[in-house]
C-alpha positions as a printed NumPy array, in Angstrom:
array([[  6.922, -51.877,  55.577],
       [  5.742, -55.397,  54.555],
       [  3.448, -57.131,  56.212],
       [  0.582, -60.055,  55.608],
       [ -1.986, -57.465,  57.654],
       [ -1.161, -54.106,  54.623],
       [ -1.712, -53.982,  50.773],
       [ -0.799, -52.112,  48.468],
       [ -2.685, -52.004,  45.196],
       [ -3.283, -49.194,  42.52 ],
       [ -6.693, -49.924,  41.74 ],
       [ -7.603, -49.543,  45.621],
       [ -7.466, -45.978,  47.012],
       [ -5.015, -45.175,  44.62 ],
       [ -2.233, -47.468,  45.854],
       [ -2.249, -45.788,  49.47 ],
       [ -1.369, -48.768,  51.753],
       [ -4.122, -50.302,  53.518],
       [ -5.03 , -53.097,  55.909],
       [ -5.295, -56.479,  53.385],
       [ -8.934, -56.989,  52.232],
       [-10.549, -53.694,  53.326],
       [-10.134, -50.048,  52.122],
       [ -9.324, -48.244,  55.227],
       [ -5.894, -46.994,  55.113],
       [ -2.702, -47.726,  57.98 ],
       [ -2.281, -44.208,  58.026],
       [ -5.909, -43.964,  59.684],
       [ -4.994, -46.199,  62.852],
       [ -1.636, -43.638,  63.073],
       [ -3.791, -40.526,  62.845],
       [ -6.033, -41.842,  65.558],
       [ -3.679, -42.581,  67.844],
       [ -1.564, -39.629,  67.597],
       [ -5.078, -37.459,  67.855],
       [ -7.171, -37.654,  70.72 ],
       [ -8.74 , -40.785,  69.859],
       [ -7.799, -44.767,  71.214],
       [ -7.992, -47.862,  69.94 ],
       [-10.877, -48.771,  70.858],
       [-12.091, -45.341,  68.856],
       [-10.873, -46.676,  65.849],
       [-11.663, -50.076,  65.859],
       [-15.479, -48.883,  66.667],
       [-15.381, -46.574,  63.429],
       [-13.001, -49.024,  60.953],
       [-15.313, -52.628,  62.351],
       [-13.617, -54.171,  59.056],
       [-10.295, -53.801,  61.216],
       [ -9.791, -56.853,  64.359],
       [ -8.156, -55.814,  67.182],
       [ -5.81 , -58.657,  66.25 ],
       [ -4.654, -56.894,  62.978],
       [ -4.313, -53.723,  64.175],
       [ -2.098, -54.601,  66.871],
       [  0.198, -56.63 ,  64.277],
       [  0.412, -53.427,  62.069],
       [  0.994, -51.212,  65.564],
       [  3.996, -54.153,  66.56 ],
       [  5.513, -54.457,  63.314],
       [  5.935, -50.502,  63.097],
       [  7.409, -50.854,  66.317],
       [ 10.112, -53.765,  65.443],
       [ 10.678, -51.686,  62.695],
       [ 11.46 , -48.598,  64.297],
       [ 13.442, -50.243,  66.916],
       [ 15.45 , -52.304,  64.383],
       [ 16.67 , -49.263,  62.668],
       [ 17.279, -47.386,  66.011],
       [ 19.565, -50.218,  66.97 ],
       [ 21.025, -50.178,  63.779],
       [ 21.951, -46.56 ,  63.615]])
């Protein structure tokens, strides 16, 4: 998935995708939410995440997902 908000860079966590400029990985926010933890959880324990980005990362997913249900 490309997108302004993820990177993706060899010398940072070992390539593992992560939001651009920081070291926490996407697959954090998706573990979060599909635990027993919100949001608001992670953005308290990631503070080097906005609101703003996460919910770019969260809607792209979703177009993306949608898009290729359409599509199928």
């Amino acid at each position: 998935m490309e997108s302004p908000h993820i990177s993706r860079d060899p010398e940072i966590m070992s390539g593992v995708p992560c939001f651009s400029g920081t070291r926490v990985p996407v697959q954090n926010l998706f573990d979060y939410l599909t635990g027993r933890s919100s949001l608001e959880d992670f953005l308290a324990d990631f503070p080097s995440v906005s609101r703003e980005v996460a919910m770019a990362v969260l809607n792209t997913a979703k177009s993306r997902l949608l898009d290729h249900a359409f599509a199928a």
